[in-house]
SELOZA-276253 format. One record per atom (N, C-alpha, C, CB): x, y, z. Coordinates in Angstrom, 2 decimals. Glycine has a CB too. Example, Ala and Ser with C-alpha at 12.3 -4.5 7.8 and 13.67 -1.06 7.14 Angstrom:
BEGIN
@c1:13.19 c2:-5.69 c3:7.80
@c1:12.30 c2:-4.50 c3:7.80
@c1:13.20 c2:-3.30 c3:7.80
@c1:11.31 c2:-4.47 c3:9.05
@c1:12.85 c2:-2.25 c3:7.08
@c1:13.67 c2:-1.06 c3:7.14
@c1:12.90 c2:0.03 c3:7.87
@c1:14.08 c2:-0.60 c3:5.72
This chain:
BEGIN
@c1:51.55 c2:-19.03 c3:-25.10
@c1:51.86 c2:-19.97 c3:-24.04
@c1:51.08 c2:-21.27 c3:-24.24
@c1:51.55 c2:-19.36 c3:-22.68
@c1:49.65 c2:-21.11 c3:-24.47
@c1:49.00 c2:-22.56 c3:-24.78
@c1:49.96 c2:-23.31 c3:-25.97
@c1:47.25 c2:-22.35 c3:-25.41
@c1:49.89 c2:-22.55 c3:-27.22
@c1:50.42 c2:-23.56 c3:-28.15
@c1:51.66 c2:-23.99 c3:-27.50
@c1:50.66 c2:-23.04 c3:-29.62
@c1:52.56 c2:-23.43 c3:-26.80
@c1:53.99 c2:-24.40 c3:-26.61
@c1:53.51 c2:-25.40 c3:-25.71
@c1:55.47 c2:-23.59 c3:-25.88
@c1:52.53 c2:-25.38 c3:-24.81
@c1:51.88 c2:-26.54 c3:-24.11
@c1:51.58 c2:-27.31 c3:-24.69
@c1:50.96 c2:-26.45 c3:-23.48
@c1:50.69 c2:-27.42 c3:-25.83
@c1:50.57 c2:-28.01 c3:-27.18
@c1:51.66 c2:-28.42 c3:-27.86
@c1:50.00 c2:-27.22 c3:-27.98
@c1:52.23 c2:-27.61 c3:-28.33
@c1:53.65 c2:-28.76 c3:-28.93
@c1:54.40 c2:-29.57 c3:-28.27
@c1:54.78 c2:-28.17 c3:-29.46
@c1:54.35 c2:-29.24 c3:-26.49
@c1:55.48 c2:-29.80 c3:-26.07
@c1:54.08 c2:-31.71 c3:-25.80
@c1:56.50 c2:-28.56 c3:-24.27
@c1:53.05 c2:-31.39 c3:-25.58
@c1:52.13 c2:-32.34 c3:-26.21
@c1:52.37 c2:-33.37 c3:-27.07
@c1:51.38 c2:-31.79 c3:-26.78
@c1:52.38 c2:-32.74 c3:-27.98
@c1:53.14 c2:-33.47 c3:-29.06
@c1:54.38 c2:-34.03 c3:-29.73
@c1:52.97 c2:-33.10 c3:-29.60
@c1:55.25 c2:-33.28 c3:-28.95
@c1:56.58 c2:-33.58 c3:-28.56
@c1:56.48 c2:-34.88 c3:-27.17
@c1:57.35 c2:-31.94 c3:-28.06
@c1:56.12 c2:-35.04 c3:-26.68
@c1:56.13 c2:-36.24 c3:-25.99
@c1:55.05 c2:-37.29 c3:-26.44
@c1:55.98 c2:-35.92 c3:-24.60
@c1:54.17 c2:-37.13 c3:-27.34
@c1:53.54 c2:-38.24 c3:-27.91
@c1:54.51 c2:-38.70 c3:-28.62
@c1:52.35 c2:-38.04 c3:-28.65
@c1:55.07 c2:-37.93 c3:-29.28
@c1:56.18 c2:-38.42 c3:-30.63
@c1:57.39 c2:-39.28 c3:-30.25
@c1:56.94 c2:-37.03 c3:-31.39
@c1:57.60 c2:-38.72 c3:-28.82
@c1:58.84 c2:-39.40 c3:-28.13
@c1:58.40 c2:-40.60 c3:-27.87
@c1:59.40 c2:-38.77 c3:-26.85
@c1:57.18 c2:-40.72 c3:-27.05
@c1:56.70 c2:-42.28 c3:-26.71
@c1:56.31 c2:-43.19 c3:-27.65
@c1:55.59 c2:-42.34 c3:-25.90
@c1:56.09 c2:-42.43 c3:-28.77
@c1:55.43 c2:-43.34 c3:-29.87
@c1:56.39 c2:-43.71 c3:-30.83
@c1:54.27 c2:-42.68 c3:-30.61
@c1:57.46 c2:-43.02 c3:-31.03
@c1:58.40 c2:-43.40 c3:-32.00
@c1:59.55 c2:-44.53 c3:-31.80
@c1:59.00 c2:-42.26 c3:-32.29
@c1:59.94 c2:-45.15 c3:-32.99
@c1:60.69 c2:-46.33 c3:-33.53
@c1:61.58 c2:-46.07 c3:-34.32
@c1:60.00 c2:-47.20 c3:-34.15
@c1:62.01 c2:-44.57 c3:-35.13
@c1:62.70 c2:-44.48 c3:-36.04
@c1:61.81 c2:-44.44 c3:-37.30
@c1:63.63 c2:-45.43 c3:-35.95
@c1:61.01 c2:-44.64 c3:-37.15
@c1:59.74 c2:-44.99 c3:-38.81
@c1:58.98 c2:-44.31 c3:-38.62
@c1:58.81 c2:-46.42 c3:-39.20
@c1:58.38 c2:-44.09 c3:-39.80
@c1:57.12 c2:-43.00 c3:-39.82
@c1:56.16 c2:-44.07 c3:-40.43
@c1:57.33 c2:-41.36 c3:-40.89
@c1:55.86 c2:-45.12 c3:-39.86
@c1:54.84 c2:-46.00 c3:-40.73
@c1:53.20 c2:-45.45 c3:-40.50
@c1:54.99 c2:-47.79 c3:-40.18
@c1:52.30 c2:-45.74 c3:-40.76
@c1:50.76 c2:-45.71 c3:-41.38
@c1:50.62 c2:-45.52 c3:-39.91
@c1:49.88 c2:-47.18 c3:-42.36
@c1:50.77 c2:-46.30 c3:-39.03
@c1:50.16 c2:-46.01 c3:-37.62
@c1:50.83 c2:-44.91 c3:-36.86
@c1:50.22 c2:-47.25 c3:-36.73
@c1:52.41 c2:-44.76 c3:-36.81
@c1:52.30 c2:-43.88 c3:-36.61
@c1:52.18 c2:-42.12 c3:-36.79
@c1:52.60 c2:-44.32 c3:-36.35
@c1:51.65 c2:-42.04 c3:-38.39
@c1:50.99 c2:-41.10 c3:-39.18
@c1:49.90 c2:-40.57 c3:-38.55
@c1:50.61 c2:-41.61 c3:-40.36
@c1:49.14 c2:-41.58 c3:-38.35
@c1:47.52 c2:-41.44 c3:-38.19
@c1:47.47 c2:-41.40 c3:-36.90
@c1:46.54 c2:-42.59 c3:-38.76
@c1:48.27 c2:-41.63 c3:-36.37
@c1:48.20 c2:-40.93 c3:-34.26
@c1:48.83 c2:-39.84 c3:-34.21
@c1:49.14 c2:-41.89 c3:-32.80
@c1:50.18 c2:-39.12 c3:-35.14
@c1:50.36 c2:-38.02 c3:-35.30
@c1:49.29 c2:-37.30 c3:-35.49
@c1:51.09 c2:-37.91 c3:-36.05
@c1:48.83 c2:-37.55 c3:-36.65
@c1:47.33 c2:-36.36 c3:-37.03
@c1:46.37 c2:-36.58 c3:-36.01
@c1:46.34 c2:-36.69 c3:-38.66
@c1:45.84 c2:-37.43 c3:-35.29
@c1:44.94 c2:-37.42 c3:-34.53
@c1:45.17 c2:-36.72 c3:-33.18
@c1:44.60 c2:-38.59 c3:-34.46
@c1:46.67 c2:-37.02 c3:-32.58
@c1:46.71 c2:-36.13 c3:-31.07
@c1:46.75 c2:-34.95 c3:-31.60
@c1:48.02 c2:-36.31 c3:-29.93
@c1:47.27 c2:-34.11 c3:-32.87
@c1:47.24 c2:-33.39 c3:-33.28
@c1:46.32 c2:-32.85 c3:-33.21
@c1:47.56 c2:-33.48 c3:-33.93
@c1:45.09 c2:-32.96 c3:-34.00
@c1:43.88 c2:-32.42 c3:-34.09
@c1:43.31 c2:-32.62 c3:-32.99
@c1:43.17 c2:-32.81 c3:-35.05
@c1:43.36 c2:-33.33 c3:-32.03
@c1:42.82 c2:-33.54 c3:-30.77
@c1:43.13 c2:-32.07 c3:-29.90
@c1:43.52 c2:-34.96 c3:-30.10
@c1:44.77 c2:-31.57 c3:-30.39
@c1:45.22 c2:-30.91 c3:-29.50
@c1:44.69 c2:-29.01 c3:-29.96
@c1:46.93 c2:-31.41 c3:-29.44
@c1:43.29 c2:-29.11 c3:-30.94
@c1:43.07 c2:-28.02 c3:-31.12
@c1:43.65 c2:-27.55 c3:-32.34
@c1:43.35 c2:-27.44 c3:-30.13
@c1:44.83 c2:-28.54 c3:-33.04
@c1:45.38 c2:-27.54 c3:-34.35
@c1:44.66 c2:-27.66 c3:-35.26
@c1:46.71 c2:-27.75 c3:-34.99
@c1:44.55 c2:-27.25 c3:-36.36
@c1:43.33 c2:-27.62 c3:-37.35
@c1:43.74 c2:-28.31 c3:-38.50
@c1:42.56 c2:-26.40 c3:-37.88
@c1:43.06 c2:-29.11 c3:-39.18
@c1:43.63 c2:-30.20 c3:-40.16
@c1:44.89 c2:-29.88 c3:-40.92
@c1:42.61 c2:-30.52 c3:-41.19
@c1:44.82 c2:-29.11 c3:-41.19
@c1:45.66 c2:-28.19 c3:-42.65
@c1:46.91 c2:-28.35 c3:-41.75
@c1:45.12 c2:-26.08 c3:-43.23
@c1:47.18 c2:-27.16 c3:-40.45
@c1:48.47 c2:-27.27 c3:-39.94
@c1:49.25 c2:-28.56 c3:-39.72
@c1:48.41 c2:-26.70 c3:-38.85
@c1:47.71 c2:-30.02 c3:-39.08
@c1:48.52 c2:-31.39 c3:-38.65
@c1:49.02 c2:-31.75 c3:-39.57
@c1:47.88 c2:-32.52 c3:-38.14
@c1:48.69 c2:-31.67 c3:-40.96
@c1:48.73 c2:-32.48 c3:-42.17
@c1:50.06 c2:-31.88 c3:-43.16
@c1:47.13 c2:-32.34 c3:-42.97
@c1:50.30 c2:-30.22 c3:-42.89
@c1:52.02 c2:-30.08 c3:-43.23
@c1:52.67 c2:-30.40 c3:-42.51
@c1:52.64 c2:-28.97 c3:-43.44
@c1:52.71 c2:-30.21 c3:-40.79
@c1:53.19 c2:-30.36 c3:-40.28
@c1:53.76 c2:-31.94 c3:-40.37
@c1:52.68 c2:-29.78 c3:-39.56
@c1:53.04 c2:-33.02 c3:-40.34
@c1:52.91 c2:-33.93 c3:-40.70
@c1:53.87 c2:-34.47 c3:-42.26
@c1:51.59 c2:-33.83 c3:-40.62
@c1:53.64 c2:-33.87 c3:-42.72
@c1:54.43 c2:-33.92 c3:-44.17
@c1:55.75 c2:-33.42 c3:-44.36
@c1:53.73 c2:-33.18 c3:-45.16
@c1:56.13 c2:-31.84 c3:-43.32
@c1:57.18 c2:-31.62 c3:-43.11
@c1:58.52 c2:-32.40 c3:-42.64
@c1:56.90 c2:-30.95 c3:-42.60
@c1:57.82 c2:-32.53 c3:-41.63
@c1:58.48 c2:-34.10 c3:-40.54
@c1:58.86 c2:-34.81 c3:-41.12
@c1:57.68 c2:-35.07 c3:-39.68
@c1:58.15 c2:-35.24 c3:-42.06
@c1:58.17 c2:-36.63 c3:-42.80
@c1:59.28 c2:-36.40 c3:-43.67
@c1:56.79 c2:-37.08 c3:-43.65
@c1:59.31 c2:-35.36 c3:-44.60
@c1:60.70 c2:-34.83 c3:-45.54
@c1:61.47 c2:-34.59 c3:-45.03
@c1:60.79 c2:-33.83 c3:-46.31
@c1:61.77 c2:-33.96 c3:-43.58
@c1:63.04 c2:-33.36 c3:-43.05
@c1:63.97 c2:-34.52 c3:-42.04
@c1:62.54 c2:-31.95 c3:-42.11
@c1:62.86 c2:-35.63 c3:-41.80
@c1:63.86 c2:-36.53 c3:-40.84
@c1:62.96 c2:-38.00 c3:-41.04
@c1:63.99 c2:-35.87 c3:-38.86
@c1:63.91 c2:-38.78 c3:-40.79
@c1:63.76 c2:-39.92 c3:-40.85
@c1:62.73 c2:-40.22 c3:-40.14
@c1:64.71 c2:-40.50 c3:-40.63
@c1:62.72 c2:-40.03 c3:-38.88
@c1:61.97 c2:-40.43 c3:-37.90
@c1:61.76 c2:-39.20 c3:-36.50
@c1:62.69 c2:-41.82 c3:-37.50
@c1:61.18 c2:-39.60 c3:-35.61
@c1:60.88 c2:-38.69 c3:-34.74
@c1:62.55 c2:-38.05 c3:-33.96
@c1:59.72 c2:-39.50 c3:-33.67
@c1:63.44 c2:-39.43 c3:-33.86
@c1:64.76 c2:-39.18 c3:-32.96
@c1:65.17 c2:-38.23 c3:-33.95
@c1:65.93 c2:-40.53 c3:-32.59
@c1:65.31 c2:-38.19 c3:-35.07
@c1:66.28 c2:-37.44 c3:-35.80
@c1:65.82 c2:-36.25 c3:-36.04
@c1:66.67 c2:-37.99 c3:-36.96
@c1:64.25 c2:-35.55 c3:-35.36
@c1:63.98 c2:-34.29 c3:-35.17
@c1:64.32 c2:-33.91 c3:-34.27
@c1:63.03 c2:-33.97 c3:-35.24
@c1:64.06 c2:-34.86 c3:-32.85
@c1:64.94 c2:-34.08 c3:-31.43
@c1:66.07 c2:-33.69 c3:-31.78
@c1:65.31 c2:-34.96 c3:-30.10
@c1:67.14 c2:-34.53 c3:-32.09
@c1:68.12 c2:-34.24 c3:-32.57
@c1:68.62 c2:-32.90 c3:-32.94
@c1:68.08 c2:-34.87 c3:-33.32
@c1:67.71 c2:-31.95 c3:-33.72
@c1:67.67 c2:-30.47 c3:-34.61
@c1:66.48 c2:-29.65 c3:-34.02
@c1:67.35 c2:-30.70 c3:-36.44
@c1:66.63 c2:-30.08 c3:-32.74
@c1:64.97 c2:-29.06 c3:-32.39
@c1:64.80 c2:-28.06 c3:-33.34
@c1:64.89 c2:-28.06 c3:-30.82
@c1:65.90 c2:-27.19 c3:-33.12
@c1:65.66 c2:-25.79 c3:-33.91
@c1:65.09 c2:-25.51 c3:-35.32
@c1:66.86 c2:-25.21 c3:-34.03
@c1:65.50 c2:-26.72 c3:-35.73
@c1:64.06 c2:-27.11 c3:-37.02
@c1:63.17 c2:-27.66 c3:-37.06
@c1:64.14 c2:-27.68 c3:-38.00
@c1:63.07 c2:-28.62 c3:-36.34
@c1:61.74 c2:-29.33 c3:-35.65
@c1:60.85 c2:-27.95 c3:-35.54
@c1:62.08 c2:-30.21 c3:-33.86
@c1:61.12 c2:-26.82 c3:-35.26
@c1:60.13 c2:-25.77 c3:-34.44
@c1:60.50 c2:-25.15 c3:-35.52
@c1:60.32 c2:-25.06 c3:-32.81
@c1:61.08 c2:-24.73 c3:-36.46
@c1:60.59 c2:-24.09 c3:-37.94
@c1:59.81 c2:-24.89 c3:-38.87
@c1:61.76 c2:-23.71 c3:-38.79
@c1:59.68 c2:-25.78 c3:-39.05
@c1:58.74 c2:-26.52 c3:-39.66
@c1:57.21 c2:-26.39 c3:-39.00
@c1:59.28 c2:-27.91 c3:-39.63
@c1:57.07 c2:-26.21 c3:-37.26
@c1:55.95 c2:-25.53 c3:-36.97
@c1:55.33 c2:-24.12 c3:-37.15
@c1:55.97 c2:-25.69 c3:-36.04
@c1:56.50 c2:-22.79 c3:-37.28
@c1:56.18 c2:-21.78 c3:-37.74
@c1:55.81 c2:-21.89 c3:-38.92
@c1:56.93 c2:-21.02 c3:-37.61
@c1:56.48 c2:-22.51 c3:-40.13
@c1:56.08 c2:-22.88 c3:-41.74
@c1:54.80 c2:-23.04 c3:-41.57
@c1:56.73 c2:-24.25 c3:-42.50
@c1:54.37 c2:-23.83 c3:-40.63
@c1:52.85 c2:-24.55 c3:-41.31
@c1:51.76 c2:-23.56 c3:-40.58
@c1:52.48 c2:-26.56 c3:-40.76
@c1:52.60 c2:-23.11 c3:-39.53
@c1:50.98 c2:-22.09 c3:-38.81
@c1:50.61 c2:-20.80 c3:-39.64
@c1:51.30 c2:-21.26 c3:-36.96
């Protein structure tokens, strides 16, 4: 139950913070609410990388939740 509190965390940072781009800033506020939110480097940083290969940007993960949230099982 915590972690989905946690993703859904991060699921609304991503929503407010996103543009369609995954540029440098918003990389490095991914990994940081991330790790803020208790996950530990390793998970922010595939997770992070996953994202990054599977969609353009943050809209085009809402888009596919259902992989959006396999790319979190992958990395835990």
């Amino acid at each position: 139950m915590k972690k989905q509190f946690i993703l859904i965390h991060i699921f609304s940072f991503l929503f407010l913070s996103s543009c369609c781009s995954w540029n440098e800033s918003s990389k490095k506020s991914y990994l940081t609410e991330c790790e803020e939110s208790k996950f530990d480097k390793e998970f922010c940083e595939c997770s992070l990388e996953k994202l990054i290969t599977n969609f353009e940007c943050y809209d085009d993960a809402i888009k596919q939740e259902e992989k959006f949230a396999e790319i979190f099982i992958e990395c835990n």
